[in-house]
N, C-alpha and C positions, 0 to 999 in steps of 0.2 A: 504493500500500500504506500508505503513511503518512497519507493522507488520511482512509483507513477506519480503520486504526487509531483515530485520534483520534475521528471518528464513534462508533466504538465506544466508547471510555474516556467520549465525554461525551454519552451515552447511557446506560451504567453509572451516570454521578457523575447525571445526574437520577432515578434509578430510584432511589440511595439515599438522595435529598436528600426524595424521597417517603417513603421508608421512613421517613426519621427524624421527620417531621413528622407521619408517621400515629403513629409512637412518643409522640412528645411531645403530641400531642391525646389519644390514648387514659390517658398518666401522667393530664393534669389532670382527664378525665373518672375516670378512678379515684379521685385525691384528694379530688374533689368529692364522691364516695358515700361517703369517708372522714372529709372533713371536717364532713357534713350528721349523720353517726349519732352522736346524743346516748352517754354513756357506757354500760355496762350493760346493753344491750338485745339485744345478738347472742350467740348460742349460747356461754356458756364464756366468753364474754372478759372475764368477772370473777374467774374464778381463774386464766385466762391472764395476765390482768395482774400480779398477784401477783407473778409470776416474774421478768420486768423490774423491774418497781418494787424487791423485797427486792435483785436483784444493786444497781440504781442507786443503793441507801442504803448497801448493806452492803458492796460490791464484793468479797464472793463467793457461788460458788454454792449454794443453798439446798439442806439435806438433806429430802428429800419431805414426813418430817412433821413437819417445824418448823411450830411452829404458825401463823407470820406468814404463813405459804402455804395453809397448809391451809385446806378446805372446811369450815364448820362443820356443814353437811348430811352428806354424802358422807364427810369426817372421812379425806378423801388432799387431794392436792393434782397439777396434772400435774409434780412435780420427781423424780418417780419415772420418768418416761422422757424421751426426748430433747427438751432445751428448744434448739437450736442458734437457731431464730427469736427468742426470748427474747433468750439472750446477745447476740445481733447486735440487738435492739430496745434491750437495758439501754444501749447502747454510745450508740445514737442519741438515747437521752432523758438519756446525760452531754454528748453534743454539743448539742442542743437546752439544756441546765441553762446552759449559758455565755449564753445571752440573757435567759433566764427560766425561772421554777422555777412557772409556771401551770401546775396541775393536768391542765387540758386540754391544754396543748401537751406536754405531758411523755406522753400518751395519746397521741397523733396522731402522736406521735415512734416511739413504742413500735408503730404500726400501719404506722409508715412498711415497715418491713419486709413486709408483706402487699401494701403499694401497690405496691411495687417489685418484689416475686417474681409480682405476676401480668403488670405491664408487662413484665418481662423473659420471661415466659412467651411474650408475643405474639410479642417479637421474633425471638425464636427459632422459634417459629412459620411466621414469614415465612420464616422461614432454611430451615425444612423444605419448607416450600412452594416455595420455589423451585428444591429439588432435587428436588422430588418429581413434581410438579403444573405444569401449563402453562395459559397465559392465565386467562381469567377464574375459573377453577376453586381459584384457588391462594387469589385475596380470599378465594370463598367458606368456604376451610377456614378461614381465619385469622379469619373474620367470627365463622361459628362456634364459635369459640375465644373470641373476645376481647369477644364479648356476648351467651355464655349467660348471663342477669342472678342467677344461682344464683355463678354463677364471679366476676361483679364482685362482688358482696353479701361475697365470702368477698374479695376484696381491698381492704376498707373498712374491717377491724378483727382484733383479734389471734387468730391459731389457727396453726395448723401446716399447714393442710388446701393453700393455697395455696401455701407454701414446699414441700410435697412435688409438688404438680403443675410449679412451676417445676423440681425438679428431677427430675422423667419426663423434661418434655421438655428437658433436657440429655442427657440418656441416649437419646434417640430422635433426637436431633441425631446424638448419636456414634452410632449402629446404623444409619443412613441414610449418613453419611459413613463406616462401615466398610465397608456391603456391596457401595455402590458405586465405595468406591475400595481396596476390600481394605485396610482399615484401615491409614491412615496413622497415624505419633503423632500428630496434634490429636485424631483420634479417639479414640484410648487413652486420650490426656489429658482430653479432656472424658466418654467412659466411666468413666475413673474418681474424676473430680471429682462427678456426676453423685450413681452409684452412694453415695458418703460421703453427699453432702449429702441424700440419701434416707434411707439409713439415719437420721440425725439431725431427720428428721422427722415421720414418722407411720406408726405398724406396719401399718397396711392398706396403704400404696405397698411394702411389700415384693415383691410378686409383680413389681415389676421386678425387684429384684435379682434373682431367679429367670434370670427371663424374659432378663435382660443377661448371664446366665455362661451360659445354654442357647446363646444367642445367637452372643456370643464365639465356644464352643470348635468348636461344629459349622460354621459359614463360614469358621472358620478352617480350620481340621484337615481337614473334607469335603469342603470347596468349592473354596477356595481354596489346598487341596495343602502347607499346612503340615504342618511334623515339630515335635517335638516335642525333638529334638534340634538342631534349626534356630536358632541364636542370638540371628538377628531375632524370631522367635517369641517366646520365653524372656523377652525385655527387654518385649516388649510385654505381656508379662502381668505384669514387675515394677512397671509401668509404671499400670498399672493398679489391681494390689492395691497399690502402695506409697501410692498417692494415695488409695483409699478407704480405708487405713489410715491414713492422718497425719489424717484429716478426722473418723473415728469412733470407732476404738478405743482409744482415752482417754477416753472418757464411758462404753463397755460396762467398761473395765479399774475406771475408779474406780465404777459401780454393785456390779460384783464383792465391789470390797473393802468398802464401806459397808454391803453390802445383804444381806450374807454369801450371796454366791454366786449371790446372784439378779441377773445381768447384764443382764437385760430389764428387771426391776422390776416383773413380773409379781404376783407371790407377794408381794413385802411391800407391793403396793398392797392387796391381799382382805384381807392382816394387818392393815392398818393401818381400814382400812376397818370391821373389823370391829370394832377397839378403839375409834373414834371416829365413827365415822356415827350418827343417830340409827337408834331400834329398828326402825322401816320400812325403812329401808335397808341395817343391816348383812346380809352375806350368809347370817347362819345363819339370819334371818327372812324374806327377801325372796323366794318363792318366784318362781322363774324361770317362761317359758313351758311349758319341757321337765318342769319338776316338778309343771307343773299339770295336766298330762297332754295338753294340745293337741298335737294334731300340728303339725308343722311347713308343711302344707298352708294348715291352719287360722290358723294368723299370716300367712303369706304374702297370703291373701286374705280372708280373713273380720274377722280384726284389720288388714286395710290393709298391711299390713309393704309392697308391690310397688309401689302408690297413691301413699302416704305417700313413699316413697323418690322413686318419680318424680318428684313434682311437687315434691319439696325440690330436687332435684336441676336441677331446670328454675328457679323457682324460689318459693323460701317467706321469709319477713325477721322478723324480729325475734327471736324464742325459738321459733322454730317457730310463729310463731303469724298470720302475715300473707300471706296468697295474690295472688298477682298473678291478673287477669284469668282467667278460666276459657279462653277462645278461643285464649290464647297456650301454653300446656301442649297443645292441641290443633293449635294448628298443628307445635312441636315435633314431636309424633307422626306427621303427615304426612312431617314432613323425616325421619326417623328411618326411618318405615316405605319410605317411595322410596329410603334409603340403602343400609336391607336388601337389598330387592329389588335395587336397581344392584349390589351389590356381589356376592351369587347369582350373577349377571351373567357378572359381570365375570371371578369366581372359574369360570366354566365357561369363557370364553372364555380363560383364561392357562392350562387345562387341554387346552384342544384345540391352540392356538399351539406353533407350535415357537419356543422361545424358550430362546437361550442361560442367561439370566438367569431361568429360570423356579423354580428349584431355591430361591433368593436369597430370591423372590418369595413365595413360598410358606411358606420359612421365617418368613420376616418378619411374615408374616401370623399365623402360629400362635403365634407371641410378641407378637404383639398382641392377639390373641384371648387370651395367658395374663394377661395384663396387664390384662385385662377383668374375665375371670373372678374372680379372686382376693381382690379388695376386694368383690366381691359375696357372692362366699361365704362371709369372713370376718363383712361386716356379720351376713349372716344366721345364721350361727352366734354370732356377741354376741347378736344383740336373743334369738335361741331357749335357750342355755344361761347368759347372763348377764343383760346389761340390757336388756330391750327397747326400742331406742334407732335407729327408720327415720329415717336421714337426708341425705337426696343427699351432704353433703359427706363421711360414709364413702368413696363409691365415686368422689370426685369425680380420684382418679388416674387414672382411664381415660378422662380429657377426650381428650387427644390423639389418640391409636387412633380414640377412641368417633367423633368428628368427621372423622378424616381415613377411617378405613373411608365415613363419610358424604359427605363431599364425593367421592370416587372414585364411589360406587354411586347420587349425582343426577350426575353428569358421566357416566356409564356411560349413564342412562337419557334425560338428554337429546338425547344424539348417538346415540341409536337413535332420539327421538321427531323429530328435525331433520335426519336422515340425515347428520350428521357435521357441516352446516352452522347458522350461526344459533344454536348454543347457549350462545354466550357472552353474548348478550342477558339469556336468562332468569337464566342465574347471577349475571351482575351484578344483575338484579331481588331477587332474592333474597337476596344478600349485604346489598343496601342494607336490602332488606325487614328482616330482622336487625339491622340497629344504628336501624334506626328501630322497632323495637319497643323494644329495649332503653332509649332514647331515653324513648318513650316512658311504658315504666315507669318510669325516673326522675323525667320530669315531673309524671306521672300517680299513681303510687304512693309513690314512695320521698318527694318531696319534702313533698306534706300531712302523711306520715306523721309527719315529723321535721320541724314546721316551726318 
């Protein structure tokens, strides 16, 4: 017995000495697409910069339209909603300021925060996959995660879009460790660390929030035979909100008071916008889609809106303005559509099983599917009633789902095409196939591009 034991623990201690190594290759290949992209050239990250740089001079936080922030276009700035990536960037370019005060490392510092919430993305990744997912199927998820080259591109420089997908898959961490172990406190605990650090980054990831209290009360209360009078209960949910409380509602309390009442910063962005954008831009000129009388058909496909989105999403570099290979968006599409298909599948076959845990299963799915949904349909009601603006990294919180629903439905359709056997061959082909594109377009795209 003790013999296996120990087989086992150092069996364990290699599988993680792996992990860490694929960890720290994948960090320096992120810092590498971080440290190649000249300043100024990715979506926004010159008024995201803004926000680090005024806390790192001024050591505090910026009122939206101070002018040191503000857009001189657009005439807002983003310090009208949640800067948490920001504050945690101003912090690393005071750290960074003790060696040197170069303009570029003081950048790179301030990015560092994006290189880190997508590294830490993976990890956790792996963490899902290994409660999720068996043998070779588990890489492929994690591959698809961690070299859609749309998802590196976005952890190369400043935005929010990456710090909100790092923290989904916190929240999908804890929703995998509640359902399967009936929510222990780690669960709770990283549910509701998860859940804050969402909130504080990008209003399209909300439909997790949604999607994480749907989640919570029904596995709990349904499934799992809790009361609501139940004291273990009770804690676990202070447990929960206490944590997404100390993490968020200090930035909604003080927009409150600054913004007179506007806690989102909704309303005195379009005010402010409107008092300072030039004449094309402010909103009482700027006719939207919807007021130009286009249906909403008619952007979707006619204006590109579905096109454009996808292939941002798969991916596009600069200001929108740089395509990777045409062939590689189409292979995408193949993985995507066999993921469908497997998953169809898959979802018929957990509906004919009799299976304890089908109940669980199924939940989990339809809050994964809300979690899909939601940044989609947000996008599309921005670009149709406000700014017409198709861009993969709107919808980019439903990486995790969007992937792991894909690796389940090509693992579903391989082991029907190998009859259960041999399928771990082609998923490793394919995992590798994936970071050797991504690869790839690094060599191939990003490097001439920025040389």
């Amino acid at each position: 017995m003790n013999e296996l034991a120990s087989r086992k623990r150092s069996f364990g201690d290699v599988v993680r000495q792996e992990h860490l190594i694929f960890i720290a290759l994948v960090f320096v290949f992120y810092y590498l697409w971080s440290l190649v992209l000249p300043p100024n050239v990715a979506p926004d990250e010159t008024m995201r910069y803004k926000i680090p740089a005024f806390i790192y001079q001024y050591g505090t936080l910026p009122h939206g339209a101070d002018p040191l922030v503000r857009d001189p276009l657009w005439g807002i700035s983003y310090g009208f909603t949640p800067i948490l990536p920001q504050i945690i960037g101003a912090g690393f370019m005071k750290i960074a300021s003790l060696f040197t005060t170069n303009e570029f490392a003081l950048l790179m510092a301030a990015r560092m925060v994006s290189v880190l919430s997508a590294t830490a993305t993976v990890w956790i990744s792996i963490k899902i996959s290994r409660e999720l997912l068996k043998g070779a199927i588990r890489w492929l998820f994690v591959a698809l995660v961690a070299f859609l080259p749309q998802f590196v591109f976005l952890g190369s420089y400043i935005n929010n879009d990456c710090f909100a997908v790092f923290s989904t898959a916190i929240m999908f961490y804890a929703w995998v460790l509640g359902l399967k172990y009936k929510w222990p406190m780690k669960s709770c605990i990283l549910l509701g660390v998860g859940m804050g650090l969402c909130a504080m980054s990008y209003y399209n990831a909300y439909g997790w929030l949604l999607a994480s209290v749907v989640l919570f009360f029904i596995s709990n209360l349904a499934m799992d035979r809790a009361r609501w009078r139940d004291r273990r209960f009770r804690t676990k949910i202070y447990v929960v909100a206490g944590l997404f409380a100390a993490i968020a509602a200090w930035w909604f309390i003080r927009s409150y008071i600054i913004y007179n009442g506007d806690f989102l910063g909704l309303n005195i962005t379009e005010h402010y916008k409107e008092l300072y954008a030039i004449d094309e831009l402010k909103p009482s000129t700027a006719l939207t889609i919807q007021e130009k009388g286009i249906p909403l058909i008619g952007m979707l496909w006619n204006m590109e809106w579905a096109a454009t989105t996808y292939y941002s999403f798969i991916g596009v570099f600069g200001s929108m303005s740089v395509l990777i290979p045409g062939w590689i968006y189409k292979v995408y599409a193949v993985i995507f559509l066999a993921g469908l298909v497997g998953c169809v599948a898959r979802f018929i076959q957990v509906l004919r099983k009799r299976d304890a845990n089908r109940g669980k299963k199924l939940l989990a799915g339809i809050c994964m599917l809300l979690t899909m949904i939601v940044p989609v349909a947000l996008s599309i009601y921005y670009s149709y009633t406000s700014d017409f603006q198709p861009q993969g990294r709107y919808v980019m919180s439903m990486l995790i789902p969007l992937m792991l629903f894909t690796a389940i439905g090509i693992e579903t359709i391989l082991k029907w095409i190998f009859k259960g056997k041999g399928a771990a061959v082609p998923a490793i082909f394919l995992a590798a196939g994936l970071t050797a594109i991504t690869l790839y377009v690094f060599i191939g795209v990003y490097l001439p591009l920025y040389p």
